[in-house]
C-alpha positions in Angstrom: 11.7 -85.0 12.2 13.8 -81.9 11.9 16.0 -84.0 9.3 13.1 -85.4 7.5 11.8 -81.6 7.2 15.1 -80.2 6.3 16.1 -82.8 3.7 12.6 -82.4 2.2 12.9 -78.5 2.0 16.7 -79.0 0.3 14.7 -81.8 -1.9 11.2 -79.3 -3.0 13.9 -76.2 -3.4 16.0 -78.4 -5.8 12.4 -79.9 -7.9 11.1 -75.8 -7.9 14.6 -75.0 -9.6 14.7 -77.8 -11.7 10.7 -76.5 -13.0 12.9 -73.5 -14.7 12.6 -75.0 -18.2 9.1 -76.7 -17.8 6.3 -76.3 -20.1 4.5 -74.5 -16.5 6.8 -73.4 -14.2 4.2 -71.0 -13.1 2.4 -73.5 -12.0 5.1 -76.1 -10.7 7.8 -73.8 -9.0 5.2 -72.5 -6.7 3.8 -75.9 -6.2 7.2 -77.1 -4.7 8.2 -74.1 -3.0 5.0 -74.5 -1.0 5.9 -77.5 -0.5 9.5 -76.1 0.8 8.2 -73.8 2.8 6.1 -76.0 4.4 8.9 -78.5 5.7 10.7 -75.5 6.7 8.8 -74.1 9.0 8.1 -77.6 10.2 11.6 -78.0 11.1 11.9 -74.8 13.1 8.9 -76.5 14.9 6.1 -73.9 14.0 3.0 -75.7 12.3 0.7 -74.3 10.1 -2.3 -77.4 10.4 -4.7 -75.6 7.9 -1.9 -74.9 5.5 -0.9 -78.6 5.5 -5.1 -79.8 4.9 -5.4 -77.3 2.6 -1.8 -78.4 0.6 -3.2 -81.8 0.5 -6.4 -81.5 -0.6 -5.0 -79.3 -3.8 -2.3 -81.6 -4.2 -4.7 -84.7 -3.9 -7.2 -83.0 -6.5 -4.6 -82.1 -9.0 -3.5 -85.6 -9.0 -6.4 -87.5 -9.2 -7.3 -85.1 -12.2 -3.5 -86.4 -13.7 -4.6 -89.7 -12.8 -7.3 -89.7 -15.4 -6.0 -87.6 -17.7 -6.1 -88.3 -21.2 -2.4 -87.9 -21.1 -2.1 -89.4 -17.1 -1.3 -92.2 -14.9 -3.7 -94.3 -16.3 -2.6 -93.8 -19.9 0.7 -94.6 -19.1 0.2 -97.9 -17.3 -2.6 -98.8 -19.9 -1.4 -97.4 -23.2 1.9 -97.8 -23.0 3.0 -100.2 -20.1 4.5 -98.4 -17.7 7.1 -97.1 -20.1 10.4 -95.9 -17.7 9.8 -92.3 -16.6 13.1 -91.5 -16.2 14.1 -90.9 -19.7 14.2 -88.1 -21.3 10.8 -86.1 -21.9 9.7 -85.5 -25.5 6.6 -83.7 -27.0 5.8 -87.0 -28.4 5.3 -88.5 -24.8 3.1 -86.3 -22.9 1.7 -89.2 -20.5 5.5 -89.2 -19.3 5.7 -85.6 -17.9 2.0 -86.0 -16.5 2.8 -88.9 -14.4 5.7 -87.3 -12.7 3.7 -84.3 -12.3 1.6 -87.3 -10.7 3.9 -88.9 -8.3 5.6 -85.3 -7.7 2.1 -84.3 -5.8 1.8 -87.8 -4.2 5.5 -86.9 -2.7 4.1 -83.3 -1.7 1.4 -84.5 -0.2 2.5 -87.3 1.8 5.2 -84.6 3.7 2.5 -82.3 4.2 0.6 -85.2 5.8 3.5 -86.4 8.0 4.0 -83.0 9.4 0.3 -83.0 10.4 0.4 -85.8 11.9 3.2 -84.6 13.7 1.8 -81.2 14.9 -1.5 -83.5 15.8 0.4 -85.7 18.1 2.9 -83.1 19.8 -0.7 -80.8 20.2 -2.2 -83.8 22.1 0.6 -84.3 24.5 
């Protein structure tokens, strides 16, 4: 775990930096450094269970709302087939940034749910 939580807090420092030229970064940087923080703390074994429920239910919120979007997930796989989300973002593309914003939470959100199942597990031993 300690690797999973350190490569994870490298990996949500690295998305927070890359959120310098985004049309939020107020919003995104401290997203991800939550999210770094998090994993850190994790990996010097000190677990913060409400922090990770309460990460995951924003997280989980905010993505169901880019889900249906009018700009979201669902726009991208309807509207315009699942168009590769790797290429470059335009202003012409919007459902492009939205659904990495999308699968950016569902990455959040899954570590914070690993490391709670972790705490849960080393609490009932």
């Amino acid at each position: 775990m300690k690797t999973f939580n350190i490569l994870f807090c490298i990996l949500f420092i690295i998305a927070a930096a890359l959120q310098y030229n985004d049309p939020d970064p107020y919003l995104w940087i401290p997203i991800y450094l939550y999210g770094a923080f998090m994993c850190f703390k994790a990996y010097n074994e000190i677990y913060y269970p409400k922090g990770y429920l309460a990460g995951m239910v924003v997280f989980l919120i905010y993505g169901i709302y880019l889900f249906f979007d009018k700009y979201g997930v669902l726009s991208w796989l309807n509207e315009h087939e699942a168009e590769n989300i790797t290429q470059s973002m335009k202003a012409s593309a919007p459902w492009i940034e939205e659904t990495r914003e999308f699968f950016g939470l569902l990455i959040l959100s899954a570590a914070l749910f690993i490391n709670y199942t972790v705490y849960r597990r080393k609490r009932n031993f």
